[in-house]
PDB file of N, CA, C and O in Angstrom:
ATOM      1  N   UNK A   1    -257.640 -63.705  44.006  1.00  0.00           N
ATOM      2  CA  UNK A   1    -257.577 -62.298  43.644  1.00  0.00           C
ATOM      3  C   UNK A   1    -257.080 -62.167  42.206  1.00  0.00           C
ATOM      4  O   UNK A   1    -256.314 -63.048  41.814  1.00  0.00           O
ATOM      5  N   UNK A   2    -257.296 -61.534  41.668  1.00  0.00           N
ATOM      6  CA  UNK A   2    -256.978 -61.138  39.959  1.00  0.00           C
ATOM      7  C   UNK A   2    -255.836 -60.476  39.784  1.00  0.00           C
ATOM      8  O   UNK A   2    -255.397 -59.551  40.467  1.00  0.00           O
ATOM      9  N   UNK A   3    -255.265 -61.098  38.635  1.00  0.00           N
ATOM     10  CA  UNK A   3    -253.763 -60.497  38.984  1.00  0.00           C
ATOM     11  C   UNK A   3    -253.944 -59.299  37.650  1.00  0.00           C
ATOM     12  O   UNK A   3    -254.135 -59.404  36.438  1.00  0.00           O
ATOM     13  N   UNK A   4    -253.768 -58.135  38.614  1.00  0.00           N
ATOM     14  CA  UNK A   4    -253.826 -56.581  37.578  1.00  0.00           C
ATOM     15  C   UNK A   4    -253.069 -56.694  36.554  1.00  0.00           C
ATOM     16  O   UNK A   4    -253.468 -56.836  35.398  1.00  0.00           O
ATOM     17  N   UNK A   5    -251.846 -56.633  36.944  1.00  0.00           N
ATOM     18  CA  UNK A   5    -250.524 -56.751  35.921  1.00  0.00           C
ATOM     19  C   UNK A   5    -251.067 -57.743  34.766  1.00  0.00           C
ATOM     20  O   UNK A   5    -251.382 -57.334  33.648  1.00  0.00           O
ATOM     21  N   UNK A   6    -251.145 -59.197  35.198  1.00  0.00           N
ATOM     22  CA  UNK A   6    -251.672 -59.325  33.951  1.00  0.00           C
ATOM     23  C   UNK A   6    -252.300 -58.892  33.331  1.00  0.00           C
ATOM     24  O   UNK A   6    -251.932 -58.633  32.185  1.00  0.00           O
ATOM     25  N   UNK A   7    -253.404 -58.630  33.712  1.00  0.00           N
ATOM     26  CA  UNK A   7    -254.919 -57.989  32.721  1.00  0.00           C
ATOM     27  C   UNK A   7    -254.423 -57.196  32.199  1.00  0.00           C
ATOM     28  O   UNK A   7    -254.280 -57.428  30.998  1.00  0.00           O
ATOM     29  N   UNK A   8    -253.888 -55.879  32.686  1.00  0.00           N
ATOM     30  CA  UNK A   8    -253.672 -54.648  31.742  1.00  0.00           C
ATOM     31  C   UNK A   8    -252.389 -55.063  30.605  1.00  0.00           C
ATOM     32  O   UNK A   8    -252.174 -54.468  29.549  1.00  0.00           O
ATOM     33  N   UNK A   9    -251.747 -56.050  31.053  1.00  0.00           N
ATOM     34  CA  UNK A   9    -250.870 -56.380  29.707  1.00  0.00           C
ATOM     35  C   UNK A   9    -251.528 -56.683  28.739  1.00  0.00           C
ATOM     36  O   UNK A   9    -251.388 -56.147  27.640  1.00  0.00           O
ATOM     37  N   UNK A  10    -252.681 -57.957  29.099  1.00  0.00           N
ATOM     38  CA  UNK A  10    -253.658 -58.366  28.348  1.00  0.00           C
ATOM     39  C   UNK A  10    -254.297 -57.518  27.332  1.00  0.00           C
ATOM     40  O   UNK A  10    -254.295 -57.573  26.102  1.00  0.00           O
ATOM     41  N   UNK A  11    -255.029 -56.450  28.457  1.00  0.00           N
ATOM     42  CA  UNK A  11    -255.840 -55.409  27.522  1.00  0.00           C
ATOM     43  C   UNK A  11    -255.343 -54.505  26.790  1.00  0.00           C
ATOM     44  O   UNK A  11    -255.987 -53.943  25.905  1.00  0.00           O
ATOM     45  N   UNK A  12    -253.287 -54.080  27.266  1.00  0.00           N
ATOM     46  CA  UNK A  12    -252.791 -53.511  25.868  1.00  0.00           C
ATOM     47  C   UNK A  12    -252.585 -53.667  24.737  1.00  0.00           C
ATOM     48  O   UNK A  12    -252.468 -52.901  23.781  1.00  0.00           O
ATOM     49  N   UNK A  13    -252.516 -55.256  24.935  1.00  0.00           N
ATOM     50  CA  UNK A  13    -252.101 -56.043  23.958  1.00  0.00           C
ATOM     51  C   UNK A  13    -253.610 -56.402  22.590  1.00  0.00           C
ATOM     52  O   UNK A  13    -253.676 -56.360  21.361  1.00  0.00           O
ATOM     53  N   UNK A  14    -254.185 -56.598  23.257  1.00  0.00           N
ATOM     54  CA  UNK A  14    -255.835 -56.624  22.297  1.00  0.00           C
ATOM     55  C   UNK A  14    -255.925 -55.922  21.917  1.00  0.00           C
ATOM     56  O   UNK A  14    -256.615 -56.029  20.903  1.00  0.00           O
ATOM     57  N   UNK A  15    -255.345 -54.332  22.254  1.00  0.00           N
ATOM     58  CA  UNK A  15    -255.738 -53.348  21.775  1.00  0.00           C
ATOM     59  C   UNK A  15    -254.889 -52.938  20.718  1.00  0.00           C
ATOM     60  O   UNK A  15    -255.239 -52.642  19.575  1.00  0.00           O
ATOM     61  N   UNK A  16    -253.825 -52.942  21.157  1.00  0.00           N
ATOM     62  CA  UNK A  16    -252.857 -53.155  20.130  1.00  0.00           C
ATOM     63  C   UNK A  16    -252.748 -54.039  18.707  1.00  0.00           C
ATOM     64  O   UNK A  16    -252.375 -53.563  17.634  1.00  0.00           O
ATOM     65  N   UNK A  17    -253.206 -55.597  18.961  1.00  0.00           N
ATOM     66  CA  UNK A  17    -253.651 -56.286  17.610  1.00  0.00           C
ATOM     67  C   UNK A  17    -254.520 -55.699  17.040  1.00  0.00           C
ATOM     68  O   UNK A  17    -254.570 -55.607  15.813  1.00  0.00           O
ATOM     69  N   UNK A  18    -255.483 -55.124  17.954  1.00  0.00           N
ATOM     70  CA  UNK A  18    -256.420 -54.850  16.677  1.00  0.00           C
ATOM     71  C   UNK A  18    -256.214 -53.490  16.194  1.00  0.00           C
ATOM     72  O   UNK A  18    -256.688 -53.270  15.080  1.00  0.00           O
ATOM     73  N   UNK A  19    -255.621 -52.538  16.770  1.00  0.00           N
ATOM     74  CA  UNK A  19    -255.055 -51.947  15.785  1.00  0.00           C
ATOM     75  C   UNK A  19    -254.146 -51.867  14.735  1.00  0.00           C
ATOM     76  O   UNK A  19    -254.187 -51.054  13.811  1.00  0.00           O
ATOM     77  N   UNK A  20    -253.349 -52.715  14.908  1.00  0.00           N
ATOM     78  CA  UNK A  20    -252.507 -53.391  13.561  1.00  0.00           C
ATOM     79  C   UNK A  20    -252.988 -54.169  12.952  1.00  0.00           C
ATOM     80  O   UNK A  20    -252.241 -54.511  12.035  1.00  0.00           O
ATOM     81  N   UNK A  21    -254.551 -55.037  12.970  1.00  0.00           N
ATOM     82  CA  UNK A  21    -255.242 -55.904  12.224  1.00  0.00           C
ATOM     83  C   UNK A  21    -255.826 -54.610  11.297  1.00  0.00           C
ATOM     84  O   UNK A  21    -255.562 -54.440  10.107  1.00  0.00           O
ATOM     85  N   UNK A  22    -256.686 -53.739  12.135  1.00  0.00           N
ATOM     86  CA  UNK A  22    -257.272 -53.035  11.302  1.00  0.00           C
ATOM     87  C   UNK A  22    -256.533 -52.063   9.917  1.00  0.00           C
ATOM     88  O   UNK A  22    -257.033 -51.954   8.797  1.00  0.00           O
ATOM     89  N   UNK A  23    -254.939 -51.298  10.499  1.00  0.00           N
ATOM     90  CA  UNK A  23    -254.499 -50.691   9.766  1.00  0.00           C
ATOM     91  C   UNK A  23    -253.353 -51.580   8.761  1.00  0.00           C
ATOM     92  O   UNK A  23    -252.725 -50.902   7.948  1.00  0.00           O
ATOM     93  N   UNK A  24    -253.057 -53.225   8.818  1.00  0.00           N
ATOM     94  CA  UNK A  24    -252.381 -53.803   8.160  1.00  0.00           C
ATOM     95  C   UNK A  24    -251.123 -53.140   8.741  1.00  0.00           C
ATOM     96  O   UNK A  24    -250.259 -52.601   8.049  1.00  0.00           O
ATOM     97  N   UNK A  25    -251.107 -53.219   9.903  1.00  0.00           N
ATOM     98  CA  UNK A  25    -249.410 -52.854  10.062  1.00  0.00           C
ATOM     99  C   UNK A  25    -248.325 -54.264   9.780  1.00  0.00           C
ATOM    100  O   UNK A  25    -248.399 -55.475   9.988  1.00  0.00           O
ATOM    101  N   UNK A  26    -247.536 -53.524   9.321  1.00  0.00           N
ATOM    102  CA  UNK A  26    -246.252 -54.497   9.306  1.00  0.00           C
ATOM    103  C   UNK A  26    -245.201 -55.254  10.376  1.00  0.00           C
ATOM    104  O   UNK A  26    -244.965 -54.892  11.528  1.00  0.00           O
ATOM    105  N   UNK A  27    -244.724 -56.232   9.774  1.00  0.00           N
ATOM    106  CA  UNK A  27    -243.885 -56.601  11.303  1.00  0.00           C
ATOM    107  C   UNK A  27    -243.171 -55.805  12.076  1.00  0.00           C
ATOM    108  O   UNK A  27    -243.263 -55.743  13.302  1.00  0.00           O
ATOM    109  N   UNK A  28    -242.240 -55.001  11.191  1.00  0.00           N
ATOM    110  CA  UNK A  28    -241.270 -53.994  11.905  1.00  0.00           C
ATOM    111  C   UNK A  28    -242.388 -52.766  12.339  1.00  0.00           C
ATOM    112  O   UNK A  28    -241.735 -51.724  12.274  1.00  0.00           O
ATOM    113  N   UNK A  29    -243.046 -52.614  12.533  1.00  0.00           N
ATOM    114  CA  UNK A  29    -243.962 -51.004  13.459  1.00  0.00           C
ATOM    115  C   UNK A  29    -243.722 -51.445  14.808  1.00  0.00           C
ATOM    116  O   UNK A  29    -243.810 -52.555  15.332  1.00  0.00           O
ATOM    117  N   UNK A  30    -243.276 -49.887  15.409  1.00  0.00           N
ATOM    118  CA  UNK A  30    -242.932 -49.819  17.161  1.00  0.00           C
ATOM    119  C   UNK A  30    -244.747 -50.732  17.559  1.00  0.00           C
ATOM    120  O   UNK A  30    -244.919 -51.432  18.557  1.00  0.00           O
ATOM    121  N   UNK A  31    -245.719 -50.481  16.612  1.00  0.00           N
ATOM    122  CA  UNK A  31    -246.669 -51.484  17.456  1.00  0.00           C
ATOM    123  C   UNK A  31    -246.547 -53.039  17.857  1.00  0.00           C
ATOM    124  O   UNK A  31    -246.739 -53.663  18.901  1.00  0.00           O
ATOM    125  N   UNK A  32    -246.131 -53.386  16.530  1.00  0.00           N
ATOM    126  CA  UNK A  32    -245.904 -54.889  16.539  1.00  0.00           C
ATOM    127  C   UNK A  32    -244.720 -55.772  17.468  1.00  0.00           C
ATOM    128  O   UNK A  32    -244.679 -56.892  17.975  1.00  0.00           O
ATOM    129  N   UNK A  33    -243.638 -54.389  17.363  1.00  0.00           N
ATOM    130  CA  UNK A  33    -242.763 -55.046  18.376  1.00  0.00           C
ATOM    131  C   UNK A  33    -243.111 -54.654  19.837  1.00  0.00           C
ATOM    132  O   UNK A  33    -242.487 -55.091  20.805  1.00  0.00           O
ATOM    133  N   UNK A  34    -243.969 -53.949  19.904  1.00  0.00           N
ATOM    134  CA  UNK A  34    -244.531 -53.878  21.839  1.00  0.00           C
ATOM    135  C   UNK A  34    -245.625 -55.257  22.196  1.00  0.00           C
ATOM    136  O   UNK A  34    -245.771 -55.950  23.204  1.00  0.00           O
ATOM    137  N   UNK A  35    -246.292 -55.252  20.818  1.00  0.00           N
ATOM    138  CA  UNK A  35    -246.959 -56.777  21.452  1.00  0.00           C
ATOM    139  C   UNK A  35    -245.871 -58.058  21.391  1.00  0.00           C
ATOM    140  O   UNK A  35    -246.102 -59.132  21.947  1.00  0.00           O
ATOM    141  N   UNK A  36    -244.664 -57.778  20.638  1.00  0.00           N
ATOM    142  CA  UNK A  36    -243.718 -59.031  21.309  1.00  0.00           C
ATOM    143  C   UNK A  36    -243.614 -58.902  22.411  1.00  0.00           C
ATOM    144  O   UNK A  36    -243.922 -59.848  23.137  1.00  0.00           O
ATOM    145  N   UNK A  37    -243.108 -57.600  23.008  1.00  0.00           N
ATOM    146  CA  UNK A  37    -242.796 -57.087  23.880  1.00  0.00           C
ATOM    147  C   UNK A  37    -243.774 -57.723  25.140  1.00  0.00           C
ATOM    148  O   UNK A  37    -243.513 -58.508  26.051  1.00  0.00           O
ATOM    149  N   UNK A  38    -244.756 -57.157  24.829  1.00  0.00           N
ATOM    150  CA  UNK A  38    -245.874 -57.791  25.710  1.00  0.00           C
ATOM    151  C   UNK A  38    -246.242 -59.378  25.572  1.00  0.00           C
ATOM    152  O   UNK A  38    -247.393 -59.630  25.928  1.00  0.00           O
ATOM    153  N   UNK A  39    -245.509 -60.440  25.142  1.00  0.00           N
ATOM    154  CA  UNK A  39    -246.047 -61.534  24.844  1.00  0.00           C
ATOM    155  C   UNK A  39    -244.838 -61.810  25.936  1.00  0.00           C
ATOM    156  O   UNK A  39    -244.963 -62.153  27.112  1.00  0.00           O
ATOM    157  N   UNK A  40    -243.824 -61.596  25.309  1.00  0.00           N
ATOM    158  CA  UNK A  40    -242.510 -61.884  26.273  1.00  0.00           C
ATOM    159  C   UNK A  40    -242.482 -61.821  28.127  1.00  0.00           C
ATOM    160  O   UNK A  40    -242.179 -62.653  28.982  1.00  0.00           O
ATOM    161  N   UNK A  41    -242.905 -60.559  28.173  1.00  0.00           N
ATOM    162  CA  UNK A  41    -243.092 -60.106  29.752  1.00  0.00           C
ATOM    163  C   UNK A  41    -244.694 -61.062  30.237  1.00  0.00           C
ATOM    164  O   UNK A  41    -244.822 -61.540  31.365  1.00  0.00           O
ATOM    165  N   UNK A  42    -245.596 -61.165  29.326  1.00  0.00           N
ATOM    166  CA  UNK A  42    -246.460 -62.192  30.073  1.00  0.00           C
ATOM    167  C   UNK A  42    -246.180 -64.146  30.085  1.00  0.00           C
ATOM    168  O   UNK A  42    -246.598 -65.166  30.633  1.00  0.00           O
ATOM    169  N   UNK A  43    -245.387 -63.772  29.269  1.00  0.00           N
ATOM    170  CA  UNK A  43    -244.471 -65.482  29.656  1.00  0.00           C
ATOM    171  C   UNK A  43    -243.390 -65.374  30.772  1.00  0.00           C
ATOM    172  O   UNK A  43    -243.001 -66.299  31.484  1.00  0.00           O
ATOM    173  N   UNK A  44    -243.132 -64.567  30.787  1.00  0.00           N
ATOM    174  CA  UNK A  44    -241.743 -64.232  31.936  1.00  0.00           C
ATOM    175  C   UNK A  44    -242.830 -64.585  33.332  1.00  0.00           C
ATOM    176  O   UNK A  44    -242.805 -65.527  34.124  1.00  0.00           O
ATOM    177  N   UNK A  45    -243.768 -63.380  33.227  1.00  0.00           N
ATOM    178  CA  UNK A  45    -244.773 -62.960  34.699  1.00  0.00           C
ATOM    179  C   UNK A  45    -245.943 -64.507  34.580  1.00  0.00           C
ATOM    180  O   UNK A  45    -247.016 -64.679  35.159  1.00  0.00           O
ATOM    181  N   UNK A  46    -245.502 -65.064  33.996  1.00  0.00           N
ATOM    182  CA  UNK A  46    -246.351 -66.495  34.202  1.00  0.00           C
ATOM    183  C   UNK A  46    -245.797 -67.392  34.959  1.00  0.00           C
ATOM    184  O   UNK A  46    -246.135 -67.850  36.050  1.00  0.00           O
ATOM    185  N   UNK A  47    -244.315 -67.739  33.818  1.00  0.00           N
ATOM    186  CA  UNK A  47    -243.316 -68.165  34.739  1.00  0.00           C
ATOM    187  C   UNK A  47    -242.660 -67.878  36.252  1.00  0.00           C
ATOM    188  O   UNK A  47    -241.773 -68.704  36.468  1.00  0.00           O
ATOM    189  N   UNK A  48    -242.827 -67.033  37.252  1.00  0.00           N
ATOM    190  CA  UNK A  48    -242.764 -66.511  37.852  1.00  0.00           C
ATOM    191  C   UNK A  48    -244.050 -66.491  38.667  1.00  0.00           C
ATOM    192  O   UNK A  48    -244.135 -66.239  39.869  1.00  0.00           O
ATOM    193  N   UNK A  49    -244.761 -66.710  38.064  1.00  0.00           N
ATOM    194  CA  UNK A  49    -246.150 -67.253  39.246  1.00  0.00           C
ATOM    195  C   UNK A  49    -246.230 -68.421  38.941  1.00  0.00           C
ATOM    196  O   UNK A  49    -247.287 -68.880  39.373  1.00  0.00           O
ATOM    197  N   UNK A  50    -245.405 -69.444  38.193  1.00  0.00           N
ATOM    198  CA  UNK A  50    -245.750 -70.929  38.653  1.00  0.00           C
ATOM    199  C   UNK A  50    -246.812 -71.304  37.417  1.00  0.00           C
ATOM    200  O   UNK A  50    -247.518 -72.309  37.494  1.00  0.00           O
ATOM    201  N   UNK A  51    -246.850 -70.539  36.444  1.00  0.00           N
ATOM    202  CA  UNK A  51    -248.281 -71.145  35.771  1.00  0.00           C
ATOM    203  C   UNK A  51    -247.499 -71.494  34.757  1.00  0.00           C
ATOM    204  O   UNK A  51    -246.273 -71.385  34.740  1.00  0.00           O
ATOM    205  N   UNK A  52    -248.473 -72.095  33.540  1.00  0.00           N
ATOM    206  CA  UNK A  52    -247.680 -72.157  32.248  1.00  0.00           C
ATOM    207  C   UNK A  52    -248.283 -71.262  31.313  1.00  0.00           C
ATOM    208  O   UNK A  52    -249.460 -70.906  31.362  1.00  0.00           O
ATOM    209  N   UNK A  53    -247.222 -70.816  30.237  1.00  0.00           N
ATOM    210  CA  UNK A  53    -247.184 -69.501  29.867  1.00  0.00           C
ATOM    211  C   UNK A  53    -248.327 -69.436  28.381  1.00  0.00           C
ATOM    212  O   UNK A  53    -248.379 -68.537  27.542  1.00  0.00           O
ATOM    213  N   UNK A  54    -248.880 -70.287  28.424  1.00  0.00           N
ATOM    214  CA  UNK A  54    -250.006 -70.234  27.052  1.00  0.00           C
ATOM    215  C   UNK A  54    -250.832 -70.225  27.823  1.00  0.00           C
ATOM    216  O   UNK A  54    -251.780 -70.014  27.066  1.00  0.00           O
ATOM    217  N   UNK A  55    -251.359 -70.304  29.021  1.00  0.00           N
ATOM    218  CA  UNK A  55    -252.938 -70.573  29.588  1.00  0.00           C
ATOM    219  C   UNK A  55    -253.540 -69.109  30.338  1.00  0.00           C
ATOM    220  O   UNK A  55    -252.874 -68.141  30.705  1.00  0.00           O
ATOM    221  N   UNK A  56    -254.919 -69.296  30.417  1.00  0.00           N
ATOM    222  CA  UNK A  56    -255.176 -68.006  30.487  1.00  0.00           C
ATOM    223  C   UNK A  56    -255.859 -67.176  30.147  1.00  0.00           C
ATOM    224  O   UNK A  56    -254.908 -66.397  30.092  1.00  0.00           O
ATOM    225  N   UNK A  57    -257.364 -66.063  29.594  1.00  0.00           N
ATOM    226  CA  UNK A  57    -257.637 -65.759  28.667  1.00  0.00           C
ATOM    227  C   UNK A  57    -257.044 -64.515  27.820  1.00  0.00           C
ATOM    228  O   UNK A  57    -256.980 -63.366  28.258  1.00  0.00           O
ATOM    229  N   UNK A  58    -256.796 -64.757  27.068  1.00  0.00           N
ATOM    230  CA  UNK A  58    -255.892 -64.060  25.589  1.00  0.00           C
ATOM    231  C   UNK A  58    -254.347 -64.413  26.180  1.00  0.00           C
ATOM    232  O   UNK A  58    -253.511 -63.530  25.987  1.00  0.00           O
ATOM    233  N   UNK A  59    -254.117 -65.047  26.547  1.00  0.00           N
ATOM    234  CA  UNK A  59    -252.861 -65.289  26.199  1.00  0.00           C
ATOM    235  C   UNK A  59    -252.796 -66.074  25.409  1.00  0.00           C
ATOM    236  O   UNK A  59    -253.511 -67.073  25.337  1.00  0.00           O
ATOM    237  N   UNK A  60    -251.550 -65.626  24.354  1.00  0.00           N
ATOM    238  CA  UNK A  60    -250.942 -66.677  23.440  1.00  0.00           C
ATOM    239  C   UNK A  60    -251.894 -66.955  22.563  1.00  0.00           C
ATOM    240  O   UNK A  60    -251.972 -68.159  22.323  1.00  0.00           O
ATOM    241  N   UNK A  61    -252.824 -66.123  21.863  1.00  0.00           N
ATOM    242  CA  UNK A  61    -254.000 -66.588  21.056  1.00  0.00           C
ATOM    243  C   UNK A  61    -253.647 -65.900  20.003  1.00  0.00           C
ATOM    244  O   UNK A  61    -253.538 -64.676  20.081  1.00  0.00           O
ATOM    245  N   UNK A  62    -253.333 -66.793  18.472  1.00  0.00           N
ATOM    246  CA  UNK A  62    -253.051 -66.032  17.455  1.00  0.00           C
ATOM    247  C   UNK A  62    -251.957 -65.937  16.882  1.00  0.00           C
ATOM    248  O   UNK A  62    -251.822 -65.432  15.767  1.00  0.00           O
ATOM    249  N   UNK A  63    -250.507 -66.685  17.967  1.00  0.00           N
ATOM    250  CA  UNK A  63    -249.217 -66.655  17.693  1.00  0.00           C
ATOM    251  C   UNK A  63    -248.600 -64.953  17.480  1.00  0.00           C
ATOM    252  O   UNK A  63    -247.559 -64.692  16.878  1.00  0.00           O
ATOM    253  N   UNK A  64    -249.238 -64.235  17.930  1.00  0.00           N
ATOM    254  CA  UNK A  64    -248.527 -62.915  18.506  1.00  0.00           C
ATOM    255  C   UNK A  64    -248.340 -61.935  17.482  1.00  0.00           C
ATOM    256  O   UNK A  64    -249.111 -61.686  16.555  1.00  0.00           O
ATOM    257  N   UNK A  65    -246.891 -61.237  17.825  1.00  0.00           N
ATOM    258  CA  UNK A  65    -246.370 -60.611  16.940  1.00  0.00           C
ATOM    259  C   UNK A  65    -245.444 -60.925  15.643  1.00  0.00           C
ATOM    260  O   UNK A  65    -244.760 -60.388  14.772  1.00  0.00           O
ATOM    261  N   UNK A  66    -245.842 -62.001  16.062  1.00  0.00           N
ATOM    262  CA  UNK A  66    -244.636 -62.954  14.669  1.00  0.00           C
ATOM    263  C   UNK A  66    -245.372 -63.602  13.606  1.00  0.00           C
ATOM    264  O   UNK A  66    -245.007 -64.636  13.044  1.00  0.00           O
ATOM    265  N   UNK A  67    -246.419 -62.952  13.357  1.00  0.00           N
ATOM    266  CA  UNK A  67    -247.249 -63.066  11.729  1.00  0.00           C
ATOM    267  C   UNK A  67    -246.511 -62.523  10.883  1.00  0.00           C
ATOM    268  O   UNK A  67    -246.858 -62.474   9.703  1.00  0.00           O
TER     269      UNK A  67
END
């Protein structure tokens, strides 16, 4: 079965880079720190199902919010 929680973290998070790709946001924008935000809670919710926390699709692709 597909785990929801992930996905929609997933798909906030894509959505989110690319809106800070497109507008050149900076590190400090409330955007950039919700995709830490969101990188963090999908390593936590990985850990917690037993997986390891880079695998997956879009996880961990890009090194995050810490460009």
């Amino acid at each position: 079965m597909a785990d929801l929680y992930l996905k929609s973290m997933q798909s906030e998070r894509k959505a989110l880079w690319a809106t800070c790709r497109l507008k050149g946001l900076a590190r400090d924008t409330p955007e950039r720190r919700r995709i830490a935000e969101l990188d963090e809670a999908m390593a936590a919710h990985a850990r917690k199902q037993g997986r390891d926390a880079g695998g997956g699709a879009g996880g961990g692709g890009g090194g995050g919010g810490g460009e």
